[in-house]
MARTITI-385548 format. One record per residue (C-alpha): x, y negated, z negated; residue number from 0; residue in three letters. Coordinates in nm, 3 decimals, decimal comma, always signed. Example, Ala and Ser with C-alpha at 12.3 -4.5 7.8 and 13.67 -1.06 7.14 Angstrom:
REM residues 2
+1,230 / +0,450 / -0,780 / 0 / ALA
+1,367 / +0,106 / -0,714 / 1 / SER
END
This chain:
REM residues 393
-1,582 / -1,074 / -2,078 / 0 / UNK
-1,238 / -1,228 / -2,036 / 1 / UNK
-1,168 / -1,471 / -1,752 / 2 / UNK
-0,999 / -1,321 / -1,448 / 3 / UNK
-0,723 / -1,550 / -1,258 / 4 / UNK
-0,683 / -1,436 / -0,873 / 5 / UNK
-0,302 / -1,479 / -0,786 / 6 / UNK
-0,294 / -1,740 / -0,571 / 7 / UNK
-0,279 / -1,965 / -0,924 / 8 / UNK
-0,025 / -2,095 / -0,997 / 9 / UNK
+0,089 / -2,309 / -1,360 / 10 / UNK
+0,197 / -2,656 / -1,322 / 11 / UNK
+0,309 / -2,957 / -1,488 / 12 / UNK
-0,009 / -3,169 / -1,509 / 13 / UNK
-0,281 / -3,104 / -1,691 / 14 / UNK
-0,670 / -3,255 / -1,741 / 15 / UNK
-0,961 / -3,153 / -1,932 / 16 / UNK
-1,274 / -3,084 / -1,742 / 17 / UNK
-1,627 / -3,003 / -1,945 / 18 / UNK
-1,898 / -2,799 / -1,713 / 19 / UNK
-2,227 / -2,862 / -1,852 / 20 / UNK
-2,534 / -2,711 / -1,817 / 21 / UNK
-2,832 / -2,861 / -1,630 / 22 / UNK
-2,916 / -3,190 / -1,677 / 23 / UNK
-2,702 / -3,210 / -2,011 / 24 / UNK
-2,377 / -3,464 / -2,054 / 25 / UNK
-2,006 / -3,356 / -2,213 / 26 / UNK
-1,768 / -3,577 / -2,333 / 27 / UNK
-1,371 / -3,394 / -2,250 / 28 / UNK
-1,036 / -3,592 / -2,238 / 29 / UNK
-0,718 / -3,545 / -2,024 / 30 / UNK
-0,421 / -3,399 / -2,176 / 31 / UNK
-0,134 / -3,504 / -1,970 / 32 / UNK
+0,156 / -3,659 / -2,123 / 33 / UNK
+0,051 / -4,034 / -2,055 / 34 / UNK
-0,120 / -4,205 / -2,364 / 35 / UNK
-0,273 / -4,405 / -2,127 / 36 / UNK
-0,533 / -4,113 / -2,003 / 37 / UNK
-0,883 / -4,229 / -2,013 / 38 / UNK
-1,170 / -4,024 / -2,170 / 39 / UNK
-1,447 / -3,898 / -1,922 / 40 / UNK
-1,811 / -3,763 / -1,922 / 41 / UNK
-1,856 / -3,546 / -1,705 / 42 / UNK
-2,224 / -3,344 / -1,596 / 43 / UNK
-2,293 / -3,022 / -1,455 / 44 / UNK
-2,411 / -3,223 / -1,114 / 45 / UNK
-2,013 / -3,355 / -1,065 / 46 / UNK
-1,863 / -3,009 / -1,209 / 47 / UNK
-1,585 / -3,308 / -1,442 / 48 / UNK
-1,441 / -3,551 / -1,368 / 49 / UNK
-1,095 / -3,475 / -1,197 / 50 / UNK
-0,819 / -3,785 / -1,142 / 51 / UNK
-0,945 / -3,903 / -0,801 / 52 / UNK
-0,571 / -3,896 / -0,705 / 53 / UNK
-0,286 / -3,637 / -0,742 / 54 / UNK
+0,080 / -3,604 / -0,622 / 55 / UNK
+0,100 / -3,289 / -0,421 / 56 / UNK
+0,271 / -3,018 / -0,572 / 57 / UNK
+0,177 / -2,846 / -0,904 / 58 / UNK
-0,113 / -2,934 / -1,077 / 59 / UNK
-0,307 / -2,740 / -1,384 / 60 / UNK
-0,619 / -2,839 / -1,503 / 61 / UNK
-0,718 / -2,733 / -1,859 / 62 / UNK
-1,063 / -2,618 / -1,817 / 63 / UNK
-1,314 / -2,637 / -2,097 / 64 / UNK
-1,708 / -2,428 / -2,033 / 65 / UNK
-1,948 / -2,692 / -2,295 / 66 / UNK
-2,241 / -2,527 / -2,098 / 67 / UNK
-2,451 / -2,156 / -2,256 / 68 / UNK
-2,361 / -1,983 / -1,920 / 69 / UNK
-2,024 / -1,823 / -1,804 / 70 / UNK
-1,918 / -2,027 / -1,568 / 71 / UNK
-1,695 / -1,949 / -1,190 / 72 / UNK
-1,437 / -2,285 / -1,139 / 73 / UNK
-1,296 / -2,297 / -0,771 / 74 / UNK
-1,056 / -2,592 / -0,667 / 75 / UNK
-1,197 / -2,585 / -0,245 / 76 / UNK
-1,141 / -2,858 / +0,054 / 77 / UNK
-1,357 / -3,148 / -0,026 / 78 / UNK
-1,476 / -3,082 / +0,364 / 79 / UNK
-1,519 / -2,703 / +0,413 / 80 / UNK
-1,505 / -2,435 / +0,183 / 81 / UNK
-1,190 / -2,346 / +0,156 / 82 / UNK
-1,044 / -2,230 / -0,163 / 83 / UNK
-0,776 / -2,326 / -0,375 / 84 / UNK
-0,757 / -2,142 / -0,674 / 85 / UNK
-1,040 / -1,991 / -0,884 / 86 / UNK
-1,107 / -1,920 / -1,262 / 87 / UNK
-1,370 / -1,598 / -1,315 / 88 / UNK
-1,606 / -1,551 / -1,590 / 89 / UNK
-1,514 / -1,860 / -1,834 / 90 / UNK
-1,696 / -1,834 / -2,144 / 91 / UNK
-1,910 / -2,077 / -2,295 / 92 / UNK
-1,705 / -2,301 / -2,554 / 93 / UNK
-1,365 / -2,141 / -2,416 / 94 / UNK
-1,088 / -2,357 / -2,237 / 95 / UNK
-0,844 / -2,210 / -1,988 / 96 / UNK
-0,590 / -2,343 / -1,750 / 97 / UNK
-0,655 / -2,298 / -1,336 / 98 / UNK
-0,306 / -2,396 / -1,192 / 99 / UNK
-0,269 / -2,386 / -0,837 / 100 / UNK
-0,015 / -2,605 / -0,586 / 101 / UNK
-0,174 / -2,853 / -0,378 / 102 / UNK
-0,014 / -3,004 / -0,044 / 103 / UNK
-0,195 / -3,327 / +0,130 / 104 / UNK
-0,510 / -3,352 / +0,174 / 105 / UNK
-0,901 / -3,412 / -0,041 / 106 / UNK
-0,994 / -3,092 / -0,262 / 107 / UNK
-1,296 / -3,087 / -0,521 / 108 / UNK
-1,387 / -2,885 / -0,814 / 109 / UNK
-1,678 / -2,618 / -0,717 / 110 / UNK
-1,851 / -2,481 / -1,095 / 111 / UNK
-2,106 / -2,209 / -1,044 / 112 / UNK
-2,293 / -2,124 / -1,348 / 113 / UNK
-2,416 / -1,775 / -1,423 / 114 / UNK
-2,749 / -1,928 / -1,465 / 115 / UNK
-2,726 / -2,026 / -1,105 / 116 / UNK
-2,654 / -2,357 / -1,147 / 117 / UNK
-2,367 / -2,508 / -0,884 / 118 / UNK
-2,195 / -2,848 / -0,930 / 119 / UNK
-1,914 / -2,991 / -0,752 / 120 / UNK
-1,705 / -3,298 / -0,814 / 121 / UNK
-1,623 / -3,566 / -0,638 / 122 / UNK
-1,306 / -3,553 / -0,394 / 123 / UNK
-0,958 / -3,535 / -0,552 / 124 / UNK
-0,704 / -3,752 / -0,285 / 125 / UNK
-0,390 / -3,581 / -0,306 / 126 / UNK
-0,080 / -3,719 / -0,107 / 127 / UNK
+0,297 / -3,685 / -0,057 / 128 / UNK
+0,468 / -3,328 / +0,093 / 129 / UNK
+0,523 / -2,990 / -0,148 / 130 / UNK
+0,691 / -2,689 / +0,018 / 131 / UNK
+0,480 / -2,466 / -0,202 / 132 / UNK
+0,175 / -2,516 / -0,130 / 133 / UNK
-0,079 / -2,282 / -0,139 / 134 / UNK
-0,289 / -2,188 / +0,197 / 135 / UNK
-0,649 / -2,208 / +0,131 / 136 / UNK
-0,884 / -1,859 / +0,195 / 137 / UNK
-1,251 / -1,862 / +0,291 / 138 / UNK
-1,480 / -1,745 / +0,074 / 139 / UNK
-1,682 / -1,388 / +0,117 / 140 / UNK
-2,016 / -1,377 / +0,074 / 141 / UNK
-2,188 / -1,068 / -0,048 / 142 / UNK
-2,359 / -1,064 / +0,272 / 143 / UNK
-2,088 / -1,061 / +0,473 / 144 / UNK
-1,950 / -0,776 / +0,326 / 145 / UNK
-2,271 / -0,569 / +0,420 / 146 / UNK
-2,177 / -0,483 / +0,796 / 147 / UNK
-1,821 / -0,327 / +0,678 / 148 / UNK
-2,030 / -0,093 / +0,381 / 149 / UNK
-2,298 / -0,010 / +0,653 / 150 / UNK
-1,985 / +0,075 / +0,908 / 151 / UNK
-1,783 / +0,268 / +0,610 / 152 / UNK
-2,092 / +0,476 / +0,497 / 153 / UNK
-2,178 / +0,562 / +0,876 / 154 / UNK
-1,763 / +0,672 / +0,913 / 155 / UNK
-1,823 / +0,906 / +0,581 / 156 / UNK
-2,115 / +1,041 / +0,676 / 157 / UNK
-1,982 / +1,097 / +1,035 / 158 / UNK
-1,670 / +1,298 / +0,850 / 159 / UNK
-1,839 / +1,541 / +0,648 / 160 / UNK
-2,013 / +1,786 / +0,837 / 161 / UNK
-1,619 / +1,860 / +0,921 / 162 / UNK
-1,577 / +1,943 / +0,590 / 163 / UNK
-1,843 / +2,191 / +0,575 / 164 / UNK
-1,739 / +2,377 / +0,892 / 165 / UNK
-1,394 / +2,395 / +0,738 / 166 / UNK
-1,505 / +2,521 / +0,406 / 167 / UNK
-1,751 / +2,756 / +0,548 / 168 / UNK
-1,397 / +2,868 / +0,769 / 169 / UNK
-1,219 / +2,901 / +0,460 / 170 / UNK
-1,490 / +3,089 / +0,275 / 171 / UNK
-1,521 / +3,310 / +0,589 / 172 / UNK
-1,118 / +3,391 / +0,553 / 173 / UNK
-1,167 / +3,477 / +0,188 / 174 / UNK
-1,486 / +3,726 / +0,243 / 175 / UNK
-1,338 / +3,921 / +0,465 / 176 / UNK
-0,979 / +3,931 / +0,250 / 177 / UNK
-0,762 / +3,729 / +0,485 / 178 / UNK
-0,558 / +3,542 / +0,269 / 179 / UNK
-0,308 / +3,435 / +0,488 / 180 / UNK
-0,560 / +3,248 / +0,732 / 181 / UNK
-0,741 / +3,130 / +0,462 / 182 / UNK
-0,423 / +2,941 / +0,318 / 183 / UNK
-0,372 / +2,746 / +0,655 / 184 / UNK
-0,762 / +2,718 / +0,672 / 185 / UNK
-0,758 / +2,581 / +0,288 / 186 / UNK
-0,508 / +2,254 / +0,418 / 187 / UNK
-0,781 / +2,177 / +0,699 / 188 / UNK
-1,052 / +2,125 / +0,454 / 189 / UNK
-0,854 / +1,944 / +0,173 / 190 / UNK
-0,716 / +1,718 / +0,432 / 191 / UNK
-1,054 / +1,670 / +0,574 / 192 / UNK
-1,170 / +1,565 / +0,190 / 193 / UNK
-0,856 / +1,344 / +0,119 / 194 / UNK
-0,938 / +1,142 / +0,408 / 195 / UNK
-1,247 / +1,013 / +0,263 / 196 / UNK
-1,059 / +0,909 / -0,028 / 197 / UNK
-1,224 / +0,600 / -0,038 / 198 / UNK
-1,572 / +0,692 / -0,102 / 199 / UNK
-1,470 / +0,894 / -0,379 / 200 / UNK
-1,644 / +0,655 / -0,671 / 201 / UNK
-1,970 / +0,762 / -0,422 / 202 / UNK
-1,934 / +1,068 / -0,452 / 203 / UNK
-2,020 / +1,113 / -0,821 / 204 / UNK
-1,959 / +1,464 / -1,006 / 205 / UNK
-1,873 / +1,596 / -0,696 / 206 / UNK
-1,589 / +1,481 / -0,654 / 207 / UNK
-1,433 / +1,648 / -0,949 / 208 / UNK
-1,637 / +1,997 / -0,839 / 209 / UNK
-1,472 / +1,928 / -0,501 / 210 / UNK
-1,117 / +1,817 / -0,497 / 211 / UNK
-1,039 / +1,781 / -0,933 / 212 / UNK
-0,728 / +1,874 / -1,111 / 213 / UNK
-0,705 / +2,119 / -1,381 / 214 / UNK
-0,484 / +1,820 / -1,612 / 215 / UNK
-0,773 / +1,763 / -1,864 / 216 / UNK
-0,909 / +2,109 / -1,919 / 217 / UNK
-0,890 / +2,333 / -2,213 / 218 / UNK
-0,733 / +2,638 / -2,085 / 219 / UNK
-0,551 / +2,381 / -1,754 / 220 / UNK
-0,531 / +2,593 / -1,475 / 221 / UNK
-0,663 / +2,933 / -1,580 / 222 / UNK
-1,022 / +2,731 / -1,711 / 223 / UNK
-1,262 / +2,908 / -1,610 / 224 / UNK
-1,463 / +2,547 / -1,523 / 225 / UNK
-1,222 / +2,464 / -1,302 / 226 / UNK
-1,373 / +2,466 / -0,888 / 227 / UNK
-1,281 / +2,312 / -0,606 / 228 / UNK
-1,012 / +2,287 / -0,354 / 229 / UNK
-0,748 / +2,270 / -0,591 / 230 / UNK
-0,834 / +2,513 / -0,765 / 231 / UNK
-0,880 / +2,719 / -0,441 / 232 / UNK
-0,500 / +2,624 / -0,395 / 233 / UNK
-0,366 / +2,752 / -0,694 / 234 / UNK
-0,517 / +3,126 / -0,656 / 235 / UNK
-0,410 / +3,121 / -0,309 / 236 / UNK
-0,050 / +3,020 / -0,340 / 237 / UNK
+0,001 / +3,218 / -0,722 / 238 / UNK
-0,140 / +3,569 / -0,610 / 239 / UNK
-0,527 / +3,597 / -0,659 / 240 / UNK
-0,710 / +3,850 / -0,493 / 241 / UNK
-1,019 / +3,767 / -0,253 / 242 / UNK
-1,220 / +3,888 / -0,519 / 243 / UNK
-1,098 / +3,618 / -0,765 / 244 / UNK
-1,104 / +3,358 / -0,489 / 245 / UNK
-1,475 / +3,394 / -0,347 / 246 / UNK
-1,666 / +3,292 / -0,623 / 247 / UNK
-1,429 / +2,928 / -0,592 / 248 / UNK
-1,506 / +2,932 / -0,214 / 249 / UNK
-1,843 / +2,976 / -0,248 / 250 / UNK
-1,881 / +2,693 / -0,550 / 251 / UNK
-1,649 / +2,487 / -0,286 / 252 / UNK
-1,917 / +2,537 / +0,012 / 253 / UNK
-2,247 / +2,465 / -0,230 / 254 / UNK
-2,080 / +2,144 / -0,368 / 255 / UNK
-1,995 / +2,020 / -0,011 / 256 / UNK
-2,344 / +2,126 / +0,076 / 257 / UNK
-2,481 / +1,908 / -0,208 / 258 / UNK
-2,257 / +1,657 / -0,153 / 259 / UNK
-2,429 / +1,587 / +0,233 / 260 / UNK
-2,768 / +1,600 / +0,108 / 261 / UNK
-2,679 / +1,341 / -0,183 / 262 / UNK
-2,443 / +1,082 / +0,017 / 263 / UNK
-2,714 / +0,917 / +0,228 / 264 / UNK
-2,879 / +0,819 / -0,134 / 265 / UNK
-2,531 / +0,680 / -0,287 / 266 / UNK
-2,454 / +0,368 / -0,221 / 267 / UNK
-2,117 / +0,201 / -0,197 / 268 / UNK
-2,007 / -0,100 / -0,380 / 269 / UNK
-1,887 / -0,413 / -0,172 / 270 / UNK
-1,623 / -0,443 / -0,380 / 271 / UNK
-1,521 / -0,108 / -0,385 / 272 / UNK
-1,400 / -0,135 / -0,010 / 273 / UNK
-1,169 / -0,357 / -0,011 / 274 / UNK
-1,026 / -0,183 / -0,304 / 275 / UNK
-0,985 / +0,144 / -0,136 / 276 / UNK
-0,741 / -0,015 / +0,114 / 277 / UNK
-0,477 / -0,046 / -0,185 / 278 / UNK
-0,604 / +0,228 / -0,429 / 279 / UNK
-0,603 / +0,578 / -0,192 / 280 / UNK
-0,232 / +0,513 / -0,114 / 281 / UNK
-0,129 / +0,387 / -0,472 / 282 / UNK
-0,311 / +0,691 / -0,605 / 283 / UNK
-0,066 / +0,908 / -0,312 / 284 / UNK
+0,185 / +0,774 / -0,492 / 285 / UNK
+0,099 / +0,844 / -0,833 / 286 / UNK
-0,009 / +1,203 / -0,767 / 287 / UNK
+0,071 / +1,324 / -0,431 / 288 / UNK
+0,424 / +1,208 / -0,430 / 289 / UNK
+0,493 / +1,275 / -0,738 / 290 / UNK
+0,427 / +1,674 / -0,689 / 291 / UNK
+0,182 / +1,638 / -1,019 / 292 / UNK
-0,116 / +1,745 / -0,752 / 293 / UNK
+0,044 / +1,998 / -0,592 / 294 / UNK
-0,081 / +2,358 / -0,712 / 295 / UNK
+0,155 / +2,600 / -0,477 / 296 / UNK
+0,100 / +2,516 / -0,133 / 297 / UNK
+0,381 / +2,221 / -0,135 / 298 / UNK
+0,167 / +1,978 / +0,118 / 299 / UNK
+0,152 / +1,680 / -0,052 / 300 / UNK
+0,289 / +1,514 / +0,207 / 301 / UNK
+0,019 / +1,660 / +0,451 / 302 / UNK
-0,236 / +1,476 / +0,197 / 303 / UNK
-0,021 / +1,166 / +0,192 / 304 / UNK
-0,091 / +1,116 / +0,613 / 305 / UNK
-0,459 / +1,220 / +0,526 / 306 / UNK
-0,457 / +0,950 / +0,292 / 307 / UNK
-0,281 / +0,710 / +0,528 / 308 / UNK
-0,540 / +0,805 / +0,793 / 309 / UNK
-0,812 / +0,688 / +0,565 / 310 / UNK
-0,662 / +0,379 / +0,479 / 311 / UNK
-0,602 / +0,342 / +0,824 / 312 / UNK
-1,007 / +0,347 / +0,905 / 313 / UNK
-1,051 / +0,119 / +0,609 / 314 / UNK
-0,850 / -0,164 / +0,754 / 315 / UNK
-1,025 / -0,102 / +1,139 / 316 / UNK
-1,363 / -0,211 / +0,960 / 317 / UNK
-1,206 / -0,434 / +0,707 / 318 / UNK
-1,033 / -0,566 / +1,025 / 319 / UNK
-1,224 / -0,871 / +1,155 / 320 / UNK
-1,266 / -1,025 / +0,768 / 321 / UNK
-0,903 / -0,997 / +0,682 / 322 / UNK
-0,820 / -1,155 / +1,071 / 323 / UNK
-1,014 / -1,462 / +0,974 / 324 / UNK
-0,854 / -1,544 / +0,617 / 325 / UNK
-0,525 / -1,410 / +0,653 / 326 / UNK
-0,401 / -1,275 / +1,054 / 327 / UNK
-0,062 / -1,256 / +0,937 / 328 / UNK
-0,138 / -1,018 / +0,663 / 329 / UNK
-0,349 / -0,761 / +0,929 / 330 / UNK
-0,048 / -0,766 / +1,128 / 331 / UNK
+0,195 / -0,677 / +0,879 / 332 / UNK
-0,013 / -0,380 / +0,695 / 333 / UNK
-0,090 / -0,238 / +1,047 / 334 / UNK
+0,282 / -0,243 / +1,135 / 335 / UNK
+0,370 / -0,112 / +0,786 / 336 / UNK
+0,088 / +0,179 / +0,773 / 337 / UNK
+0,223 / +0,304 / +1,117 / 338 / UNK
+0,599 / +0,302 / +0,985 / 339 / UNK
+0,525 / +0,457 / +0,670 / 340 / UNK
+0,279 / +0,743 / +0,905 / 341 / UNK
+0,590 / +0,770 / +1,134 / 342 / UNK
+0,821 / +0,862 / +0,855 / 343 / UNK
+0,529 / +1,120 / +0,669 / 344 / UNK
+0,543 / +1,290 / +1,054 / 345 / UNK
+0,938 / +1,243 / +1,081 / 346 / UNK
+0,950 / +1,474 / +0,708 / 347 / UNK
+0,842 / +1,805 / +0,889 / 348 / UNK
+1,049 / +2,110 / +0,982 / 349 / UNK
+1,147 / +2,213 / +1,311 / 350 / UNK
+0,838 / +2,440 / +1,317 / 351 / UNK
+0,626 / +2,158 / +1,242 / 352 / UNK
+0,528 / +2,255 / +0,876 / 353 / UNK
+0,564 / +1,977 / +0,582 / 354 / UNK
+0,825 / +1,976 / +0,344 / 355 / UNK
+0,754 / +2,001 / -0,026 / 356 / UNK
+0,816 / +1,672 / -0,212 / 357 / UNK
+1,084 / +1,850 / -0,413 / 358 / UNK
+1,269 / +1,950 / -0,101 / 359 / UNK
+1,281 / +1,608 / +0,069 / 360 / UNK
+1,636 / +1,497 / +0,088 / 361 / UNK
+1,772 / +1,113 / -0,094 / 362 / UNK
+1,724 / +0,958 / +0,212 / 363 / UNK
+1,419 / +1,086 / +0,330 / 364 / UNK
+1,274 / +0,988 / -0,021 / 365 / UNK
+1,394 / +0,659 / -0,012 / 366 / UNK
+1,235 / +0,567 / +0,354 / 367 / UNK
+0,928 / +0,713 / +0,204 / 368 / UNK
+0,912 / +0,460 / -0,161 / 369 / UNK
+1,074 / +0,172 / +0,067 / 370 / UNK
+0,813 / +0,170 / +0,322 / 371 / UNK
+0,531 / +0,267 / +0,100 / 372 / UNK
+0,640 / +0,000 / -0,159 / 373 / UNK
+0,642 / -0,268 / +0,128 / 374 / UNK
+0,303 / -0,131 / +0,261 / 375 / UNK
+0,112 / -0,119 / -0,069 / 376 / UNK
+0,232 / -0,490 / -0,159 / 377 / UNK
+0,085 / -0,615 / +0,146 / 378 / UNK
-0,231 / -0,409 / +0,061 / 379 / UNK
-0,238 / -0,515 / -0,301 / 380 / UNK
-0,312 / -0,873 / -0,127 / 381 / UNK
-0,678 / -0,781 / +0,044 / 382 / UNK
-0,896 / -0,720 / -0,238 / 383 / UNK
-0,859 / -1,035 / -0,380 / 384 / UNK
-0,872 / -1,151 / +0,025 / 385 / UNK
-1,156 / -1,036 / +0,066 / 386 / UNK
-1,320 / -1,075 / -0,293 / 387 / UNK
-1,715 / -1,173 / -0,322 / 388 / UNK
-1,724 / -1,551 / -0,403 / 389 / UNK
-2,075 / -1,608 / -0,282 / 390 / UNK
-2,126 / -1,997 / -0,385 / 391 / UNK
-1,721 / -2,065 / -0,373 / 392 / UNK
END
């Protein structure tokens, strides 16, 4: 496994060697900055290296060399507090890799945690003088901490779907008795009652491709005869298939949203995959609903989009109090920016009140849409690695 570098590194000018050993074992590692004068060190896993016990604030990159058997997890934190820094995921025994970061006034450490279990930190690092760049420090996120946001998430899913099933049994109801045209405004109340638990969707296992899947990937595309689901529900209804095509699909939709209740409460969502969701439901908008590549006839991607935006919307409420304490600023902003970009999905209807197709949006309504959603999915890109597990950090 590669090491992973969170963003908030940054590469610098100075450089030292640090050796993480394992338990009870010495390392001998050297400094490479450009002074000849640079002493050698040994370092233990106990002290986590041996660091310069003073730095000039400002840019700083520390060459970082793994002599233990165990991947190891590196985290420059506050010598008092945990705080963090920067952070280098996943070294590999024997490997060496820079963890750059930008460091204002004040004592720091290095934190190693060993994938044997083993934690060592150094001793403080004393860094004066004044650096406009420096990086704020985050708090760490225990696994644990996590738990009450999954519990809250799985409760809001659950909670959802029995709407689903009412509207599918609704749609199937439409289709039995060959009304077509209120089963295609019955069909957007159940695929917008799916794509708001976009989220959940790595949960949901097969069926979510039985559910809500796209025909791109199929033999025979959209005429495969494999092919279920709400989508595929959408195509028939918007490209002239009779009931009698169409009830077989709405049937297969209401059994696999049938299954899909009796399965959830035995799924269990990743940590990690929630504060994911907050970035990938509207990124994946983007890619498909925006695009018009998941649109099969009915021409309400945009519908989808505010679905979408409403789930990402619930993710934030019960991501809310985490993000608040590592980064207020950044809760602020996405809220403001969700509700701008949800203003301008509502603002792109007609007169009646129906959505306009993606293809029919006009330059400037298209640009307000990618401007807003740009702005709104950079901020979003920032709280995974907010709010990313770093249990011993």
């Amino acid at each position: 496994m590669p090491p992973i570098t969170r963003p908030v590194l940054r590469i610098g000018a100075l450089g030292a060697v640090i050796a993480c050993a394992a338990a009870g074992s010495l390392a001998a590692a050297h400094f490479t900055a450009s002074s000849a004068a640079d002493p050698a060190v040994t370092v233990a896993l106990t002290a986590c290296g041996t660091p310069p016990a003073r730095l000039a604030a400002g840019p700083v990159r520390f060459q970082v060399t793994d002599d233990s058997r165990d991947f190891v997890n590196v985290y420059v934190i506050a010598a008092t507090g945990n705080d963090v820094y920067a952070e280098l995921q996943s070294l590999a025994p024997h490997a060496t890799v820079a963890l750059s970061t930008d460091l204002g006034a004040g004592s720091y450490a290095l934190r190693c945690v060993f994938s044997n279990g083993k934690i060592g930190t150094s001793e403080p690092i004393s860094v004066s003088g004044a650096d406009d760049g420096a990086v704020p420090g985050y708090v760490p996120l225990p696994d644990l901490d996590m738990q009450p946001a999954v519990s809250a998430y799985t409760k809001w899913i659950g909670g959802q779907l029995p709407a689903l099933l009412t509207a599918s049994k609704t749609l199937d109801a439409d289709v039995a008795r060959g009304d077509l045209a209120s089963a295609r405004k019955d069909w957007l109340v159940a695929h917008l009652d799916y794509a708001r638990l976009g989220a959940a969707y790595n949960a949901f296992g097969d069926f979510d491709g039985e559910i809500d899947g796209m025909a791109d990937g199929l033999p025979d595309g959209v005429h495969d005869k494999d092919w279920t689901g709400l989508l595929a529900i959408e195509y028939g209804l918007w490209h002239g298939a009779g009931a009698d095509t169409l009830r077989p699909l709405t049937k297969g939709l209401l059994s696999s949203v049938n299954g899909l209740i009796q399965d959830f409460p035995s799924e269990e969502v990743d940590p990690g995959d929630v504060p994911l969701r907050t970035h990938e439901i509207l990124e994946n908008a983007l890619q498909f609903e925006l695009t018009g590549i998941a649109d099969y006839g009915s021409g309400t991607e945009l519908a989808t989009t505010y679905a979408n935006a409403q789930g990402t919307g619930e993710l934030l409420e019960i991501l809310a109090s985490l993000i608040q304490q590592r980064d207020p600023a950044l809760l602020r902003t996405a809220l403001a920016q969700l509700a701008a970009f949800q203003a301008d999905l509502l603002a792109d209807r007609t007169g009646a009140g129906s959505w306009i197709p993606v293809g029919s949006l006009s330059v400037a309504q298209r640009q307000r849409l990618d401007a807003d959603l740009g702005a709104l999915l950079e901020s979003l890109a920032e709280v995974p690695d907010l709010l990313y597990p770093r249990t011993s950090a």
